[in-house]
C-alpha positions in Angstrom: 18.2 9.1 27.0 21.0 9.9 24.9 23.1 13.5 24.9 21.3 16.7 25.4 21.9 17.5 22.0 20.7 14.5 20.3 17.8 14.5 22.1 17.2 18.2 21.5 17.3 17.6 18.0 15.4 14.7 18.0 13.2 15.6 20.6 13.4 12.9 22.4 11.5 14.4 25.6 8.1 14.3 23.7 8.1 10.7 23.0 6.6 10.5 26.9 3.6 12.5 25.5 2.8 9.8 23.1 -0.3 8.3 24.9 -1.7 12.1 25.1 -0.9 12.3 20.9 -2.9 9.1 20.9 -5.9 10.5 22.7 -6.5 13.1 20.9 -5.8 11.6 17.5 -8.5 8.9 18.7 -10.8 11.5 19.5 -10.9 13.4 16.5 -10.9 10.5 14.3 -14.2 9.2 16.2 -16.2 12.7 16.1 -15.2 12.6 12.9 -17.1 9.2 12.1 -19.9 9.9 14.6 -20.3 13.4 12.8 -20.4 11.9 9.4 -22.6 8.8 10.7 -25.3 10.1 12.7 -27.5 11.2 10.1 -27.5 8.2 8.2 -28.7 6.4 11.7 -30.5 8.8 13.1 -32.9 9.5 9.8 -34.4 7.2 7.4 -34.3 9.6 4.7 -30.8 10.1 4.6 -30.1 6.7 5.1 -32.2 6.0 2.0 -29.8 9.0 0.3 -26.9 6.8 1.0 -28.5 3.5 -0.7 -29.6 5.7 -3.9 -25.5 6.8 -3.6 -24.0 3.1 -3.3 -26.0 2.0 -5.9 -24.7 4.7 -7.8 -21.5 3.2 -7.3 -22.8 0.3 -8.3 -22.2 -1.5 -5.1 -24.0 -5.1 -4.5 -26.2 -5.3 -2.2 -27.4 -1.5 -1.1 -29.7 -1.8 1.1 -27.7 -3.8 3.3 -23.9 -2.4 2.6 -25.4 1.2 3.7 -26.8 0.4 7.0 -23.9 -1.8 8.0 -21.1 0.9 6.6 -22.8 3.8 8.3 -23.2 1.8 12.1 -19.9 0.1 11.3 -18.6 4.1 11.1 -20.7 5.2 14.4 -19.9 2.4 16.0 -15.8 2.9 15.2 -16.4 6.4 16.1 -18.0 5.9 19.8 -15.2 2.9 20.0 -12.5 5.0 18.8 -13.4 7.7 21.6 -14.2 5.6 24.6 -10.3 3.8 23.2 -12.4 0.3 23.4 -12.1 -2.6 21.3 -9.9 0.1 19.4 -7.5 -2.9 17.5 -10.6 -4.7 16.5 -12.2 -1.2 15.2 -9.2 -0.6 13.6 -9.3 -3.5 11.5 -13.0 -2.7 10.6 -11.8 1.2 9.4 -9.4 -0.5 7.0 -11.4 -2.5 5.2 -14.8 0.2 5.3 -12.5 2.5 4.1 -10.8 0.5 1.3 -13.9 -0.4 0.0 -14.8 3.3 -0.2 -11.6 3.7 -1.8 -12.2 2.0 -4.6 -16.1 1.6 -5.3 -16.3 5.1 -4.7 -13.0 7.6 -5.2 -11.0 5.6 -7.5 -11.1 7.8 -10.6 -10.5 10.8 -8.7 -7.6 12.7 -8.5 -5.3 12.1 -4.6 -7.2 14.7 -3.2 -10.5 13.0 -3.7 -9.0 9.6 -2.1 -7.8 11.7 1.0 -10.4 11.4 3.0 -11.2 8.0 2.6 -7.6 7.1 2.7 -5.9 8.6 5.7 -9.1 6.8 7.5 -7.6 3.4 6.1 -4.3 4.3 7.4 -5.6 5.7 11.2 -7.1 2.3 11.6 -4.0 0.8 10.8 -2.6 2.9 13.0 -5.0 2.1 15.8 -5.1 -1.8 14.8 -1.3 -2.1 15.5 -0.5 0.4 18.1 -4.0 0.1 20.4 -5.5 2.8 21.9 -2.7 3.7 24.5 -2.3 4.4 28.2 -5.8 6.4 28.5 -8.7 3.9 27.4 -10.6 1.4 28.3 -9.0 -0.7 26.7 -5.1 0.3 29.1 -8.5 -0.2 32.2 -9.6 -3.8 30.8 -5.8 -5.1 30.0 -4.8 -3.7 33.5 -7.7 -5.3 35.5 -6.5 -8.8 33.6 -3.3 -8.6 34.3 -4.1 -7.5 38.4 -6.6 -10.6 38.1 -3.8 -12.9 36.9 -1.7 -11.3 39.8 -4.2 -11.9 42.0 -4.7 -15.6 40.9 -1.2 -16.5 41.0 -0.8 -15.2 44.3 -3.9 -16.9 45.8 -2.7 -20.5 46.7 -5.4 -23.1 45.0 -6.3 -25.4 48.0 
């Protein structure tokens, strides 16, 4: 670390609470696309609601875009709290999420694309960064790296 000062003002010290920061930001982010999902899955009629909505918007295709945007978001969401497959979840956010963006909010004002968009840019986040030290993911990369250990150190006779 640097000076006492500069890291004060910085503060540097909290950087080692990243993978915590993480957590938690993966958590909220995945009750939040449970919560707004598990109607649509759990209830026919409000999954028909969400078709009547796309085709609203005019999107091709209703009555297959709605079921696959809904589990897409349930699935993200159980992904995003268990931190599994988070990179490849976060690549799925971005591009459900742009598409909401523009087939739904694009003529509204910034505070109607909010939603929508800082879910594009936490699955950005998630597909660069991964879901950190405590997930299944860390578990699964950690076991393959102890098996390639292990390999390497057992002779092949």
């Amino acid at each position: 670390m640097g000076d006492r000062k500069t890291d004060w003002l910085l503060l540097t010290p909290l950087a080692g609470l990243g993978d915590l920061g993480l957590l938690a930001l993966r958590w909220v982010t995945g009750a939040f696309l449970i919560y707004q999902s598990h109607d649509n899955i759990f209830s026919a009629e409000r999954m028909d609601e969400f078709v009547k909505f796309l085709v609203q918007f005019n999107f091709s295709y209703p009555e297959l875009m709605a079921p696959l945007s809904v589990w897409w978001q349930f699935i993200a969401g159980i992904g995003f709290v268990l931190g599994l497959l988070t990179r490849w979840l976060g690549l799925i956010t971005i591009v459900n999420f742009i598409v909401a963006v523009w087939m739904v909010h694009w003529s509204q004002d910034f505070s109607g694309w909010w939603p929508a968009l800082i879910l594009v840019f936490l699955g950005g986040l998630f597909a660069t960064m991964g879901a950190g030290r405590y997930s299944l993911d860390a578990l699964i990369a950690g076991r393959k790296v102890h098996d390639r250990h292990q390999a390497e150190a057992t002779p092949a006779w």
